[in-house]
DRENPA-3360 file (N, C-alpha, C; in nm, 2 decimals, always signed):
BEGIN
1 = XXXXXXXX = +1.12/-0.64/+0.25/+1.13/-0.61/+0.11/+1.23/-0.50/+0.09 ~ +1.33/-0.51/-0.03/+1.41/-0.39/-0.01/+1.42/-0.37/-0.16 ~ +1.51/-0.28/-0.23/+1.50/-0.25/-0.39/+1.44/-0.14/-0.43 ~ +1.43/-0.12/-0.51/+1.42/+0.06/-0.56/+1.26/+0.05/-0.57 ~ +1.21/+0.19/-0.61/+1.03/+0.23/-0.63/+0.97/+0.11/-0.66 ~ +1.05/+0.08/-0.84/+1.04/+0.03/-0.94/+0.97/-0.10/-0.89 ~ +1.05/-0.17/-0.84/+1.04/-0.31/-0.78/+0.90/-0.32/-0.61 ~ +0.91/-0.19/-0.57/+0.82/-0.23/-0.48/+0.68/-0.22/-0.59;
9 = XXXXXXXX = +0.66/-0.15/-0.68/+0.57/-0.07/-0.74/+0.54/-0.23/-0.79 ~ +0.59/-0.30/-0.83/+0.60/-0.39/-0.95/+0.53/-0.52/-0.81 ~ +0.64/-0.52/-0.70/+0.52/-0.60/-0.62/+0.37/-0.58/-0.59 ~ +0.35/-0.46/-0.55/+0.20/-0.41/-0.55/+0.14/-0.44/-0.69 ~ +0.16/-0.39/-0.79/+0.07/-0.42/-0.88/+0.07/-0.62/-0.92 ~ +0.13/-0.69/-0.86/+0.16/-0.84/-0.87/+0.03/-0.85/-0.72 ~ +0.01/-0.80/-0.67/-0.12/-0.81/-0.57/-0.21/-0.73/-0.59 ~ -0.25/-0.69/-0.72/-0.37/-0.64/-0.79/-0.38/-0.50/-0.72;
17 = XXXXXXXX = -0.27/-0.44/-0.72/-0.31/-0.29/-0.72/-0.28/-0.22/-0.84 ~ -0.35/-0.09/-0.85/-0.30/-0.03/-1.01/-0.21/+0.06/-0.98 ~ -0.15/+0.08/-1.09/-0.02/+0.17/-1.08/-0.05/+0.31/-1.02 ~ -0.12/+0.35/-1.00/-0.19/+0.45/-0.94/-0.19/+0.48/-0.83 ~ -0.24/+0.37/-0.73/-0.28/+0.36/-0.58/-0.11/+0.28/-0.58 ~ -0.05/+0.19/-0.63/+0.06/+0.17/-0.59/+0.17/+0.31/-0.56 ~ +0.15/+0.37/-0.65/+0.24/+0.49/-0.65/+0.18/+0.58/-0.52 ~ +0.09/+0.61/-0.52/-0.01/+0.63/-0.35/+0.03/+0.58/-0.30;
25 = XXXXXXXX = +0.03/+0.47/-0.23/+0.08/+0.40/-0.12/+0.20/+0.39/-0.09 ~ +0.30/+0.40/-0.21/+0.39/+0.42/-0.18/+0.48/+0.56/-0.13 ~ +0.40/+0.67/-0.16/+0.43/+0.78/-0.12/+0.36/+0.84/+0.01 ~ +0.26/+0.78/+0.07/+0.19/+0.76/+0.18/+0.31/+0.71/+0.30 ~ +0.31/+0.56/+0.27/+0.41/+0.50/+0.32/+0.54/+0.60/+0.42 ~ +0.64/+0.64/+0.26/+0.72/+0.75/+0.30/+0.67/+0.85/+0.37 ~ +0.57/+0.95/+0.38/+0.52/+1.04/+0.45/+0.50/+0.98/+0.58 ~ +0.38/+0.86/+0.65/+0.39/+0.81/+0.70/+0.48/+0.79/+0.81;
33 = XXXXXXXX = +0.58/+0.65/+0.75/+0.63/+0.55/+0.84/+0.82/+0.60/+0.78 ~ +0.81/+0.66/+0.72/+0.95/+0.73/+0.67/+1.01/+0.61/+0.55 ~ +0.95/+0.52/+0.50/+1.00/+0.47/+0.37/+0.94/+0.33/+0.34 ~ +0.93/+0.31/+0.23/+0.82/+0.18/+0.17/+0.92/+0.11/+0.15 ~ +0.95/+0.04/+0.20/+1.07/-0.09/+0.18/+1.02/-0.21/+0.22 ~ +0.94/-0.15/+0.36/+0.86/-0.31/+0.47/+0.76/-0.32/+0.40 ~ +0.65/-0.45/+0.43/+0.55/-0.47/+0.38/+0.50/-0.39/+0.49 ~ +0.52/-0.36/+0.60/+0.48/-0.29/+0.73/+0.47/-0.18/+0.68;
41 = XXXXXXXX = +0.56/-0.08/+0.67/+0.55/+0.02/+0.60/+0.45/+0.07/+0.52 ~ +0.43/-0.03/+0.40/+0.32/-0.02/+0.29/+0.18/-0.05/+0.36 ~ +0.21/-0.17/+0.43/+0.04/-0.14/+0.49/+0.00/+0.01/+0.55 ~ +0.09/+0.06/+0.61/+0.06/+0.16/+0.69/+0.02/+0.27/+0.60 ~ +0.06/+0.28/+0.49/+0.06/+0.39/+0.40/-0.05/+0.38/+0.33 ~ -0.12/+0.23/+0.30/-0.21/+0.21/+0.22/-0.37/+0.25/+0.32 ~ -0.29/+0.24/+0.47/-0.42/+0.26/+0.58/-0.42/+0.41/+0.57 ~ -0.31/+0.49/+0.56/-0.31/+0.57/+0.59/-0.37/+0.68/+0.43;
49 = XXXXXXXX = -0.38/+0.62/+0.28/-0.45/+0.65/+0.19/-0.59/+0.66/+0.23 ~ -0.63/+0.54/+0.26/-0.79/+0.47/+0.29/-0.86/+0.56/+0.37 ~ -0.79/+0.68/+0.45/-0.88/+0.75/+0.52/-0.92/+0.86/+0.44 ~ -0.84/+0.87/+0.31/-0.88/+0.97/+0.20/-1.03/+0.93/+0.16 ~ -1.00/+0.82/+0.17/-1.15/+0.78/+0.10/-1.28/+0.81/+0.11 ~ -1.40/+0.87/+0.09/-1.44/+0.93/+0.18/-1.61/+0.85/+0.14 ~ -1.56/+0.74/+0.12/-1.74/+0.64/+0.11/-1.67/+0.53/+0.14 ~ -1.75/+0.53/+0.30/-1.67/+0.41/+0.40/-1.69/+0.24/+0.34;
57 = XXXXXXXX = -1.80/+0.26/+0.25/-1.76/+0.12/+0.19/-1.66/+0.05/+0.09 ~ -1.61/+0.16/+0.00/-1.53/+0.21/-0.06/-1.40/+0.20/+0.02 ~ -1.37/+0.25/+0.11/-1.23/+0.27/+0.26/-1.23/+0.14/+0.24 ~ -1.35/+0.07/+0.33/-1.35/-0.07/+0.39/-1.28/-0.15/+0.32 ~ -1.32/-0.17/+0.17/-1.28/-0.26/+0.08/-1.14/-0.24/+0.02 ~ -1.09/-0.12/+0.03/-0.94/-0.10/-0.01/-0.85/-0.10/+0.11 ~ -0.93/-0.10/+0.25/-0.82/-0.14/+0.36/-0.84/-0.32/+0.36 ~ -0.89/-0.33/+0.35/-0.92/-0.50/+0.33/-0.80/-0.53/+0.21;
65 = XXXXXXXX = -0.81/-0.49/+0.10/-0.70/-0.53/-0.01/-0.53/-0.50/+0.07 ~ -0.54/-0.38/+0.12/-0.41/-0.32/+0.11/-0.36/-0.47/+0.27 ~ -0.48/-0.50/+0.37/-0.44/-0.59/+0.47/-0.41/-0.77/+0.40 ~ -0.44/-0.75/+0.33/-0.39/-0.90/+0.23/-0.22/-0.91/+0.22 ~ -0.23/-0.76/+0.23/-0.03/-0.81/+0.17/+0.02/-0.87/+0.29 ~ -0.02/-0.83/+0.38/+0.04/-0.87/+0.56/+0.05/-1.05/+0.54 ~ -0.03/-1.11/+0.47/-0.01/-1.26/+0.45/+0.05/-1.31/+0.30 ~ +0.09/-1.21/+0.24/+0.08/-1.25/+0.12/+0.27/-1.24/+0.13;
73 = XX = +0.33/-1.12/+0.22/+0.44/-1.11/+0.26/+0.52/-1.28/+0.37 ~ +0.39/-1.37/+0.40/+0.45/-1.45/+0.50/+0.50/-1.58/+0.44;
% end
């Protein structure tokens, strides 16, 4: 995936994320893996949000969503 915020932001919310957690993830990502451009990237960022979470059912279900993109990207 390559293209500015806008456009990754705009994929994430096109896989039911809200503008919110997309913008999260995507700044995760950056901190993380050094930039959200990969869907690799983004997963990592969205795993690496999910440990914020702090009601593991809650985690479970939003690393579940954020691991959907990994097929959704194939």
């Amino acid at each position: 995936m390559t293209g500015k915020d806008e456009d990754v932001l705009s994929w994430l919310r096109s896989h039911d994320f809200t503008k919110k957690e997309g913008e999260s993830i995507i700044e995760m990502a950056r901190s993380e893996e050094g930039g959200a451009r990969t869907v690799w990237q983004l997963v990592q960022g969205g795993t690496a949000l999910a440990r914020k979470i702090p009601h593991a059912d809650e985690r479970v279900t939003f690393e579940r969503r954020v691991s959907r993109l990994l097929t959704a990207a194939a």
